[in-house]
N, C-alpha and C positions, 0 to 999 in steps of 0.2 A: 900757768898750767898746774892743775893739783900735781902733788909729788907722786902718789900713788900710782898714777898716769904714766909717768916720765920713767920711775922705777919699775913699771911694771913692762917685762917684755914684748915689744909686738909679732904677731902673726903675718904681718907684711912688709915687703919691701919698697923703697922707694920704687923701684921697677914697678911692681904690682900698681901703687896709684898714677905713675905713669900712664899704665897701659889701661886701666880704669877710665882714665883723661880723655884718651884716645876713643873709646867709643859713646860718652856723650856728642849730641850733634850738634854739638858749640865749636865756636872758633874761640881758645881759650890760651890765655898767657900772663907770663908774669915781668915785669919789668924792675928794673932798681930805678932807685931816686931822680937818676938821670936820663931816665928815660932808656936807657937800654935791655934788650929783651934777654932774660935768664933763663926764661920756657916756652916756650909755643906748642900746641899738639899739632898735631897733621892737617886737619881741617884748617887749622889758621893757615899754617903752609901752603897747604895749597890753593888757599884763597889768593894770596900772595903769587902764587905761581913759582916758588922758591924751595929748596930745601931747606929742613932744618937748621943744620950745623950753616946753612949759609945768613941764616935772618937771627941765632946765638947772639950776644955781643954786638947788637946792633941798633942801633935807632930810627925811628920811624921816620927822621928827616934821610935814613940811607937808603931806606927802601920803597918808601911810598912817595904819591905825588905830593906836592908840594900843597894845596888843597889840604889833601888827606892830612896829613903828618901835620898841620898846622890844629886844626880840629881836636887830632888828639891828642897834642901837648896841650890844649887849650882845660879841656875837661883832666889830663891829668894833675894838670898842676893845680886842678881845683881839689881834684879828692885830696892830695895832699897837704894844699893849704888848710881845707876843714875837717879833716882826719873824721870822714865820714863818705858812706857810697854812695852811687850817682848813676841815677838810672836816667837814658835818655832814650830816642828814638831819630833818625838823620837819615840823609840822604846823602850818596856820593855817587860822585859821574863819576865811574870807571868804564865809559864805554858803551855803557849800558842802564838801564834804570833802578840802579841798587837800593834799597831799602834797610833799615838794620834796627834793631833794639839792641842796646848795646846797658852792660850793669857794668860799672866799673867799681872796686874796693881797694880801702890799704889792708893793708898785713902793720901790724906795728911791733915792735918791741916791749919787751917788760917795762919798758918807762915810757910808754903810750908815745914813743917815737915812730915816724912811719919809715918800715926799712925799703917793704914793697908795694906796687902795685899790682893788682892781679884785674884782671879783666875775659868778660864773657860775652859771646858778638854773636848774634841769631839772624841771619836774613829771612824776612818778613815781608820781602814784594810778591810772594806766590801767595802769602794768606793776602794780602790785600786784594792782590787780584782777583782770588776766590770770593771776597765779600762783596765784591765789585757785580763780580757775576750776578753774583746770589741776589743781589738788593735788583739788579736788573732785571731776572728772571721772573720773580716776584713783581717788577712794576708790569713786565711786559701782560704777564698772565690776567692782572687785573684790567687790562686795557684791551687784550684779547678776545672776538668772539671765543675759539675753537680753539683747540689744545693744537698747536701745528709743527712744523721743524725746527722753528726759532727754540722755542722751548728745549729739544732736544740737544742742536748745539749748543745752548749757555750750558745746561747742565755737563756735555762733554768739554766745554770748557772752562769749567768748576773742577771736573776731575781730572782734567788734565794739566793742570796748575797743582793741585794735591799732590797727581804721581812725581811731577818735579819738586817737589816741594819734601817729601819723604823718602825720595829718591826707591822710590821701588821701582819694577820695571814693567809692570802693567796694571792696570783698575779695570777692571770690569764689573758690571750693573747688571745682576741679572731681575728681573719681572716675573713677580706671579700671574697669570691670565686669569680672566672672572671667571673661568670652570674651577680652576684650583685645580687643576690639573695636570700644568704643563709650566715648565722655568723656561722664561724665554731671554734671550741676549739683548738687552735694550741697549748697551749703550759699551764700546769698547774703546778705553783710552789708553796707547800704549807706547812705550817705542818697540817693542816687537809684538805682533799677533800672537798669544798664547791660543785663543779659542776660533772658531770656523765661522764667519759671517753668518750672524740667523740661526747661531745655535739654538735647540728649544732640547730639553728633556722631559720625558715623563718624573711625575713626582706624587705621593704621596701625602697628601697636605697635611696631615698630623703627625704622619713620620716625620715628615721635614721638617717643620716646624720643630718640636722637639728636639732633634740635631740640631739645626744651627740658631736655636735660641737665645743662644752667648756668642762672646768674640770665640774662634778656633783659630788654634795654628796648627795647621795638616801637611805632614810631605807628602812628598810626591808619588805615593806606594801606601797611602793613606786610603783603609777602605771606605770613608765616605766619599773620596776622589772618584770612586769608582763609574759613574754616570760620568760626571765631567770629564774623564781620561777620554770617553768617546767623542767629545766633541774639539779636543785639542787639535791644533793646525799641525799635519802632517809634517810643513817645511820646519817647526819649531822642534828644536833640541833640548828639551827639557832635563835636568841631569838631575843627579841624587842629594844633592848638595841645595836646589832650588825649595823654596816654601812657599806656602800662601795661607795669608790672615783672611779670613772670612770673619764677615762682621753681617747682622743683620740689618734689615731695612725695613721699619715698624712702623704703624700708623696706631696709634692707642695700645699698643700691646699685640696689634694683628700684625703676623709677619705679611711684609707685600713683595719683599724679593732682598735677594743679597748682594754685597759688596764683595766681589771676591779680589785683592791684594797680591800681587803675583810679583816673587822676591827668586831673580836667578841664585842670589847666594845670601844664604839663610841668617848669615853674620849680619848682615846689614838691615834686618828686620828688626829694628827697635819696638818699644811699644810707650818711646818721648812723646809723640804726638797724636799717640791715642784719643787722648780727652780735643784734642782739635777736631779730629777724624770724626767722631761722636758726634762733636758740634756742626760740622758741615754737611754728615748725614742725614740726624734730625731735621737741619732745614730744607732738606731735599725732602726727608717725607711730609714736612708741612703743605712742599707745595703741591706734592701729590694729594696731601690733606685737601688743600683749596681746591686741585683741579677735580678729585671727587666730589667733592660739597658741591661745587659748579656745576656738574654734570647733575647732579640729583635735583639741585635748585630747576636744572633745564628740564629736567624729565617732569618732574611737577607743575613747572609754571606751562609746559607741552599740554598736561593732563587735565590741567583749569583750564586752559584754552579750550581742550576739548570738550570736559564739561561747560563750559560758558556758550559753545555753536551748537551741544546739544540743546543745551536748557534754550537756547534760544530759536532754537529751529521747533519745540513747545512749547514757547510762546507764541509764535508764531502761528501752530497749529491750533491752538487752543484761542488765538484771538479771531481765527477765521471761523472756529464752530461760532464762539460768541458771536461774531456780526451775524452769521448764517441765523442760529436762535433768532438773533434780533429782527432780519426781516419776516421772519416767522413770526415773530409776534408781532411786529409794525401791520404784516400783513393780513393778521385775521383782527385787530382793532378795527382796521379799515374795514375790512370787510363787516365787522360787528356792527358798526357806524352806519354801514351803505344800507345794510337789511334793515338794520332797528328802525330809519325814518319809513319806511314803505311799510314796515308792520305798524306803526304807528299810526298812518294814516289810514290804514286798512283797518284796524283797531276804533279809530275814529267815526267812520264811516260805517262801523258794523253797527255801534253804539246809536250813531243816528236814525238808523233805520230800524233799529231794534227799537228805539223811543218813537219812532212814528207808526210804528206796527201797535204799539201798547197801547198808542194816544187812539187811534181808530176801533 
């Protein structure tokens, strides 16, 4: 470490990066050589289901199953042995179907000895399950005549794997309608009801737009809240302390409706998982992208249908003048045919008598 560094005095306390530690949404810790734990922050703990100072001075073969704690000696004695870090992805049956990306690092000494281990543990089965949805939704749509309920519950359980996944405590979807006139409630994934089934508000479409054209974080006493405070569930106890991230929901730049984020305690509103959130919206507006493309394809390939039963309902009329013409003219040849041999002979017959009248 430069000297400069070490001479110069800090602005923080170990307390301070502690508490730092604490509100990334990592399960995060530190071990010595031998595998015993020197730090843990809260979210490890309570993964664990443990206190702190009880999982201190401790080793994984004390507190975890037997599975587990094998796993992790396995990958720690590796970072150790190649005094290099180790990023992986695993599973473990705790009961349930856990999923994790886990980075694990040394810390070394001045003589590139490793003193510690330090490790970072993300559970990763609600994104998977969200891609799950997602890639489903997308097959279902393309296999789909009609946009129908199916569509809606994957996407409500797209966001409702998000909500547990960012631990907020409601997502709500709301819809612009083709007047642009009105935000409607398309989709509420929650463990409490924030908003009144079927909410719609009046809106603005250029005001609106303009407002929530970026991510907002709004309390609750926030006057762009002001419309939506009307449509909040009576039985819900919203307190001063509660936020909500609104995010928009674009299709090429066109807003189509928004993401409203609904956080009882305003501390627990990270913005770690922002760039996820982005990413799983954007594919919701794709497939609102497809399902409008689809509808417009329908409406068009509707509208060559119907010019192709006009155009052909004139032809139709147009081949029945034709024949008509045509007996029209079959029928005065014939008849041209039937007169011209009588004049003909009549013609003949005058010639004869006209030359016997000459000859006498």
């Amino acid at each position: 470490m430069d000297v400069k560094c070490q001479n110069r005095q800090r602005l923080y306390t170990i307390e301070d990066l502690e508490n730092l530690l604490e509100y990334v949404p990592y399960e995060i810790w530190l071990k010595d050589k031998d595998g015993r734990h020197v730090y843990i922050n809260q979210k490890g703990a309570n993964k664990l289901g443990l206190k702190k100072e009880d999982i201190i001075g401790k080793t994984d073969m004390e507190i975890r199953s037997k599975e587990f704690w094998e796993k992790c000696k396995l990958t720690d004695d590796q970072v150790i042995q190649e005094k290099k870090a180790l990023f992986y992805e695993d599973e473990f049956d705790m009961n349930k179907d856990n999923c994790y990306r886990v980075y694990k690092f040394p810390i070394k000494d001045s003589e590139d000895n490793v003193k510690l281990t330090g490790g970072l543990a993300n559970e990763v089965i609600y994104s998977k399950y969200i891609n799950k949805e997602l890639e489903d939704l997308f097959s279902e749509a393309q296999k789909s005549e009609n946009e129908n309920i199916e569509h809606i519950q994957s996407i409500s359980r797209v966001l409702s794997n998000l909500n547990n996944m960012i631990k907020s405590t409601s997502i709500d979807l709301f819809c612009i309608d083709e007047s642009k006139e009105r935000l409607n409630l398309y989709i509420s994934c929650d463990k409490k009801n924030i908003f009144l089934k079927n909410s719609s508000i009046n809106i603005d479409y250029k005001e609106f737009s303009k407002l929530y054209d970026n991510k907002l974080k709004i309390d609750i006493d926030n006057k762009l809240n002001y419309e939506f405070r009307k449509i909040y569930d009576s039985q819900v106890d919203i307190n001063e302390n509660s936020i909500f991230k609104v995010i928009p929901l674009k299709i090429d730049g066109r807003l189509i409706g928004v993401i409203y984020i609904y956080y009882e305690n305003k501390d627990e509103c990270v913005d770690t998982y922002d760039g996820f959130i982005y990413d799983v919206l954007h594919r919701i507006s794709n497939f609102f992208t497809n399902i409008e493309l689809k509808n417009e394809l329908k409406e068009k390939l509707y509208k060559s249908q119907e010019r192709a039963k006009n155009l052909e309902h004139e032809i139709d009329i147009l081949e029945e003048a034709i024949e008509s013409e045509m007996v029209k003219v079959n029928f005065l040849e014939n008849m041209s045919h039937e007169f011209k041999t009588p004049i003909n002979i009549i013609l003949m017959i005058s010639k004869l008598l006209l030359s016997s009248i000459e000859k006498q």
